[in-house]
VEXPA-883076 format. One line per field, with one value per residue (C-alpha): x, y, z; residue number from 1. Coordinates in steps of 0.25 Angstrom, whole numbers. Each point is the difference from the previous one (the first is absolute). Example, Ala and Ser with C-alpha at 12.3 -4.5 7.8 and 13.67 -1.06 7.14 Angstrom:
VEXPA-883076
xx <- (49|6)
yy <- (-18|14)
zz <- (31|-2)
resi <- (1|2)
//
This chain:
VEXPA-883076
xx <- (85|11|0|-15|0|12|-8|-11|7|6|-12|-6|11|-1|-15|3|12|-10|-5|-16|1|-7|1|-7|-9|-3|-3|-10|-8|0|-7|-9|-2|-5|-13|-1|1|-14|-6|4|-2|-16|-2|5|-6|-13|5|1|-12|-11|-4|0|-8|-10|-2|0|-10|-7|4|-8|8|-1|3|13|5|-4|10|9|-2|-5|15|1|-11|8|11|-8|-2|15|4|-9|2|16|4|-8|6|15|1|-7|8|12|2|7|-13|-10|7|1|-16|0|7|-9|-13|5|4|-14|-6|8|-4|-14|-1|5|-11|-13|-12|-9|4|-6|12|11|-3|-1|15|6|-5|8|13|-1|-3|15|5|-5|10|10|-1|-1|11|10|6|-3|8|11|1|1|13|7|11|-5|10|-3|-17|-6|6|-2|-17|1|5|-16|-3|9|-5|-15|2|9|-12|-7|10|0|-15|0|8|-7|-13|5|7|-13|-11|10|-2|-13|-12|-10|-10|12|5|-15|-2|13|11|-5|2|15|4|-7|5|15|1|-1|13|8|-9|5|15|-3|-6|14|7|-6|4|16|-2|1|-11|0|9|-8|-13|10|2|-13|-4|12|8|12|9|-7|2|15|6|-8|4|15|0|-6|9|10|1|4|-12|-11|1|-3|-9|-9|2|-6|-10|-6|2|-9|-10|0|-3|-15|-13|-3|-15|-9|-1|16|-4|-7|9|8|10|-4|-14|9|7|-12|-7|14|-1|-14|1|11|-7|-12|8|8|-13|-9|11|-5|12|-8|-12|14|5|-15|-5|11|-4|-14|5|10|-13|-8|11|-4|12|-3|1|14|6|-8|8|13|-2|-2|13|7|-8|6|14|0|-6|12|11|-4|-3|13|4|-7|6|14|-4|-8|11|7|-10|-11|-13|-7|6|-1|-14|-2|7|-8|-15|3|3|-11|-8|4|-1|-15|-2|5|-7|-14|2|5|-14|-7|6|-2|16|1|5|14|10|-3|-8|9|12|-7|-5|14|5|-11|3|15|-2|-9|9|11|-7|-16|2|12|2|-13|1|16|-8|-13|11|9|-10|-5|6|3|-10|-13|8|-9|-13|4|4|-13|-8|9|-1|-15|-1|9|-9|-13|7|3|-14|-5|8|-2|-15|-4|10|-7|-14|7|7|-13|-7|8|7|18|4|-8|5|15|-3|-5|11|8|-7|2|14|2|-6|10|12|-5|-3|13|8|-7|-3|10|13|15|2|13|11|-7|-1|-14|2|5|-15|-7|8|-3|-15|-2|12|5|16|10|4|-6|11|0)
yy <- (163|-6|-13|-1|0|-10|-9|-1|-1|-12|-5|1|-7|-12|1|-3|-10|-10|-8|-8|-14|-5|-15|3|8|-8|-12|7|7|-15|-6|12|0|-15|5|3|-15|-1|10|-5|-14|4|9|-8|-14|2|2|-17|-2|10|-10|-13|9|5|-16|-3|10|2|16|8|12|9|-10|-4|16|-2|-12|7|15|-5|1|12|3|-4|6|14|-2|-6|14|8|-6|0|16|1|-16|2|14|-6|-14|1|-4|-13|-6|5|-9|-11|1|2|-15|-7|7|-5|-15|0|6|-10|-13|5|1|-12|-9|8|-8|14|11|9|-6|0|16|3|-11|10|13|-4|-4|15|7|-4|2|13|4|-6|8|12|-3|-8|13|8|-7|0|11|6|-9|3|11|7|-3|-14|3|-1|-15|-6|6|-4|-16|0|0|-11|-7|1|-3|-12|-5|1|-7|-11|-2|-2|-10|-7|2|-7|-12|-1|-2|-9|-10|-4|-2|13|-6|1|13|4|-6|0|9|11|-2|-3|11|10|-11|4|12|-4|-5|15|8|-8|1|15|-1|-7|10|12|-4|1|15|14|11|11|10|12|-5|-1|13|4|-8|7|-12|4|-8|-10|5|5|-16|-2|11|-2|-12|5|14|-1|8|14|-2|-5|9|12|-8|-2|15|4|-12|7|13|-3|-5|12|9|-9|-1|-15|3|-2|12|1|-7|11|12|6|-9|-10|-3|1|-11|-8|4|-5|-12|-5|0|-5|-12|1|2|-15|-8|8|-3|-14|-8|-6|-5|-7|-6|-5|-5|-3|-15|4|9|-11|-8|10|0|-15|-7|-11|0|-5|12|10|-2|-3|13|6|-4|8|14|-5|-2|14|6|-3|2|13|6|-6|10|9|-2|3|12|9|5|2|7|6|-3|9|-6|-15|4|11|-11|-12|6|5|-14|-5|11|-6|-14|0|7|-10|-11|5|2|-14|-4|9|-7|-14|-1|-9|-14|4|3|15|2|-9|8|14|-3|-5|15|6|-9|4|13|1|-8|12|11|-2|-14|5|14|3|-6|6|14|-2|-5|13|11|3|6|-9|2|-1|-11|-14|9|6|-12|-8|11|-4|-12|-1|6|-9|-11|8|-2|-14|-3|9|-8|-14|1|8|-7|-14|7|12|-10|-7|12|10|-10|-1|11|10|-7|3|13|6|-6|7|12|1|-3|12|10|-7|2|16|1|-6|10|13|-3|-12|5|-6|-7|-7|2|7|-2|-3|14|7|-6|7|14|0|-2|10|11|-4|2|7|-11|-13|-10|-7)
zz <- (54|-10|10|-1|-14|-1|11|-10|-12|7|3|-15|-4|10|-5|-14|3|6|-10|4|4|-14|5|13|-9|-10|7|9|-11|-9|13|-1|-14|2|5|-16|-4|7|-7|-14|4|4|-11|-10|5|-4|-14|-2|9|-4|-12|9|11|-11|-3|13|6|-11|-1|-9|-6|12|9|-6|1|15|1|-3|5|13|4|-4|9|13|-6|0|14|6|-7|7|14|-4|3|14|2|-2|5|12|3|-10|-13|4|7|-10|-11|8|4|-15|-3|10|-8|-12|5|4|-13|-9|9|1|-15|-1|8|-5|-4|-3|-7|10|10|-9|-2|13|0|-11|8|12|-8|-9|15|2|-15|1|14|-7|-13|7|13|-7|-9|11|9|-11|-2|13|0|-10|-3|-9|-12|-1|5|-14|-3|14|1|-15|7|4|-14|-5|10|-5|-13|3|10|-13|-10|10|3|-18|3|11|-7|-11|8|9|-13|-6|12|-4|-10|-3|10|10|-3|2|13|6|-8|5|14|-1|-7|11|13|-5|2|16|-3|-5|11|11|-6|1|15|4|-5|4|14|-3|-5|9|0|-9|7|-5|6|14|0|-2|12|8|0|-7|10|-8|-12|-1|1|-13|-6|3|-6|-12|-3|12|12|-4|-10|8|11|-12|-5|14|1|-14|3|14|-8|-10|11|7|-13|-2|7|0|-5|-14|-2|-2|-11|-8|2|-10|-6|8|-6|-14|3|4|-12|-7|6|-3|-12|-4|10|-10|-13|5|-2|-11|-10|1|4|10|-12|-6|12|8|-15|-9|-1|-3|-10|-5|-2|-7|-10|-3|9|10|15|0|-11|5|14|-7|-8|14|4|-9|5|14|-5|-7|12|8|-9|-4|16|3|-12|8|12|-6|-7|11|7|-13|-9|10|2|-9|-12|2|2|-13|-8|4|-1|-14|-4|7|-6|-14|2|5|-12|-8|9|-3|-15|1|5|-9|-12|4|1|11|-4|-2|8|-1|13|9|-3|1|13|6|-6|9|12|-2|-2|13|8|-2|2|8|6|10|-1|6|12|2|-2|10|11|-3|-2|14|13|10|10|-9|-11|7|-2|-14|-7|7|-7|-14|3|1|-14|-5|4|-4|-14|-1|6|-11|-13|7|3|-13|-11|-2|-1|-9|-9|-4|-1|-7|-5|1|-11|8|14|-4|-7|12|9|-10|1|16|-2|-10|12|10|-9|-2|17|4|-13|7|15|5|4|0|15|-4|12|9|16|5|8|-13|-6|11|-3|-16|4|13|-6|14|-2|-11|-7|-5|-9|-10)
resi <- (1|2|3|4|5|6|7|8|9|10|11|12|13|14|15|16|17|18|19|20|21|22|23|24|25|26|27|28|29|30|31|32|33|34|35|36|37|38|39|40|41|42|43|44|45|46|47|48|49|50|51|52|53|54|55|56|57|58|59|60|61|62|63|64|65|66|67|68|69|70|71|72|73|74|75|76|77|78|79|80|81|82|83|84|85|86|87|88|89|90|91|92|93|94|95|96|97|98|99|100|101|102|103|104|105|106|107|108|109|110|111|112|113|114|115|116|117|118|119|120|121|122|123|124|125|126|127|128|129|130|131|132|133|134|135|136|137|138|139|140|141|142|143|144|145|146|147|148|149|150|151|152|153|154|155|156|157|158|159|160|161|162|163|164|165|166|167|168|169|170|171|172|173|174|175|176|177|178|179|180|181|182|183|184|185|186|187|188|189|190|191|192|193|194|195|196|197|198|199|200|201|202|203|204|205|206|207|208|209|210|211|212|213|214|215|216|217|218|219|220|221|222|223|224|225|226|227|228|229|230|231|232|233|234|235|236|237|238|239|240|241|242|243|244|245|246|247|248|249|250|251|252|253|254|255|256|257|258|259|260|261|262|263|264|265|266|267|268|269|270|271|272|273|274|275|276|277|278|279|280|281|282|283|284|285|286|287|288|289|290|291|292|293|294|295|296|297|298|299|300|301|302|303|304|305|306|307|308|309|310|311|312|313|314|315|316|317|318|319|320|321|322|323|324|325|326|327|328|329|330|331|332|333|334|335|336|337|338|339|340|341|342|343|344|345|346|347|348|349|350|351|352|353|354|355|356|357|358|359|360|361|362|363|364|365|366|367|368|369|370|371|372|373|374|375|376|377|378|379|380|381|382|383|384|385|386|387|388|389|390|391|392|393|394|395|396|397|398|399|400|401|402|403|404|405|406|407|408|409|410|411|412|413|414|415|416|417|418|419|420|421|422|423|424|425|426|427|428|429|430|431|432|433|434|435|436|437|438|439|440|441|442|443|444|445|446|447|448|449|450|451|452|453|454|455|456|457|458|459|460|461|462|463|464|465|466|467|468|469|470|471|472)
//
């Protein structure tokens, strides 16, 4: 018996005395994460070209919230085909189909003469965002040890909002090449045509990267499997973790309905809305129309995008703050802090707006506090915890299903906000962005729970009540 218990005690020791190859894993969850450059670059483009569509089509005010929400339509759909997709192929070939719908999205956006064919362009190309958004932390996370898990799925969301930083600057580059009557006719076309370019990067990529051991296992291939994993936590390690990996499988029905019992269905619930809560604060009205809203405030085409700029450059800085701090703090606080402060800033935005105090600087800097205080908390953490939340074998299906909400909710604030503004006028836009953001920060302080430094397996137990202790 006492050499049993040494053996193992050996063994725990070996266990903690191999340390993850974070290079190895780092590199592979960038090339990942890249997959998020496309979806900032396509949901941000539109924010310099939805003006120059408006003229060149001739877009009345719905319409102009179709160009734009149209996307998010495709989107809607791409994460609803992705959880059945990746669960049945793998997630590795569902993000490259994903890179060669979005190459053809951005080139057919490009080379429409109706706005009936670019739609149906920006359809295509959302079809793939909306895989990536969903796969790309998923596949992270099912990568990464579980120390270091938060900032590498949280890479996916630095690479979003640097998609977008740079699309601000493109946008701006690419009007400055020509007259209005060019920009109107021609501008328009190169900012969507260049996103070919980071898509096919990402498709090259993807090609040098392995498949997600946990979805390996799944498919009884862990011979597969355990090479990858050796490289990420060493040998001892990895053959634990393929243990507690088929362990975890063998304990679940791979069926919907695991998605509604008890615990399960909480986490769910817990994951859609934090999706919904990501969109109905508005960030996505900032970043789609921030030009517009530039140019409502009496700037020029040319301001209003370099004012634009500075929202991208905040955005980045402040998630790269982010991804330094989520591991650190925990995920509950970043978020807790960040929606009080957006909470207080749309507040300030509307009364802004209701007193007519637009022309200063005022407005600009309380909207880079909001996008700051969004791109700590909302922006990344959100997608950390919808790839961390679930149980293994229903994890594609469950975050599919958040995902889908997440989209339901950009299409909602996309499609509505140009009709809404005019109609109920900006102070009581931002004031009820403001109010949405105040019920998030309540849901997340009673119902969201701390996931920091917790296995994916250990996720499962705090959900089911499946084992006697869950870590911290």
């Amino acid at each position: 018996m006492a050499i049993v218990i040494n053996k193992e005690i050996s063994q725990t020791k070996a266990l903690k005395n191999e340390k993850p190859n974070m290079l190895f894993v780092t590199l592979v969850s960038i090339v990942a994460a890249l997959g998020g450059i496309l979806f900032g670059f396509d949901i941000a483009v539109v924010s310099g070209a939805v003006g120059l569509l408006q003229q060149h089509f001739a877009l009345s005010e719905f319409q102009v919230g179709w160009a734009v929400s149209s996307l998010i339509v495709g989107s809607v759909t791409g994460a609803a085909l992705s959880g059945y997709m990746s669960e049945r192929f793998g997630r590795k070939k569902v993000l490259l189909a994903a890179a060669i719908l979005f190459i053809v999205g951005s080139v057919g956006s490009a080379l429409q003469d109706t706005f009936t064919g670019y739609i149906i362009a920006r359809m295509i190309g959302g079809i793939g965002i909306g895989i990536t958004s969903t796969i790309c932390p998923v596949y992270n996370a099912e990568i990464a040890p579980a120390k270091y898990r938060g900032r590498l799925v949280a890479l996916n969301q630095l690479a979003i909002v640097s998609g977008i930083f740079l699309v601000y600057f493109l946008n701006l580059w690419i009007v400055g090449m020509g007259d209005e009557a060019w920009d109107a006719s021609t501008a328009w076309r190169w900012m969507f045509g260049v996103g070919a370019v980071p898509g096919l990067l990402f498709m090259i990529l993807m090609l040098f990267i392995p498949e997600s051991p946990r979805w390996l296992i799944k498919r009884n291939r862990p011979y597969e499997a355990l090479p990858i994993l050796v490289k990420i936590h060493g040998e001892e390690a990895a053959k634990q973790e393929v243990l507690d990996i088929k362990e975890s499988f063998n304990n679940e029905n791979d069926s919907f309905k695991q998605l509604f019992t008890p615990g399960i269905r909480s986490a769910l619930f817990i994951g859609v809305m934090l999706a919904v809560m990501q969109h109905i604060t508005g960030i996505n009205a900032i970043l789609y129309y921030a030009p517009e809203i530039f140019k409502g405030m009496g700037l020029g085409t040319d301001a209003s995008l370099t004012q634009t700029i500075w929202i991208g450059l905040i955005n980045v800085l402040f998630t790269i703050i982010s991804v330094w701090l989520i591991d650190k703090v925990g995920r509950k606080a970043l978020l807790l802090t960040g929606t009080s402060l957006m909470t207080l800033c749309l507040a300030i935005i509307g009364a802004a707006f209701q007193m007519d105090l637009t022309t200063g600087p005022l407005v600009l800097i309380v909207i880079l506090i909001y996008v700051a205080s969004f791109a700590i908390s909302l922006g990344p953490v959100v997608w950390v915890m919808l790839s961390e939340i679930f149980p293994n074998r229903i994890r594609g299906k469950a975050v599919a299903i958040a995902s889908m909400a997440l989209w339901a909710g950009d299409y909602l604030v996309s499609q509505l906000f140009p009709p809404l503004l005019s109609s109920a006028g900006p102070a009581n836009t931002f004031w009820i962005f403001g109010i949405a953001s105040l019920f998030s920060l309540l849901f997340i302080w009673r119902a969201v729970p701390e996931t920091k430094g917790r296995s994916l397996e250990q996720m499962e137990a705090m959900w089911t009540g499946k084992g006697s202790e869950v870590h911290n």
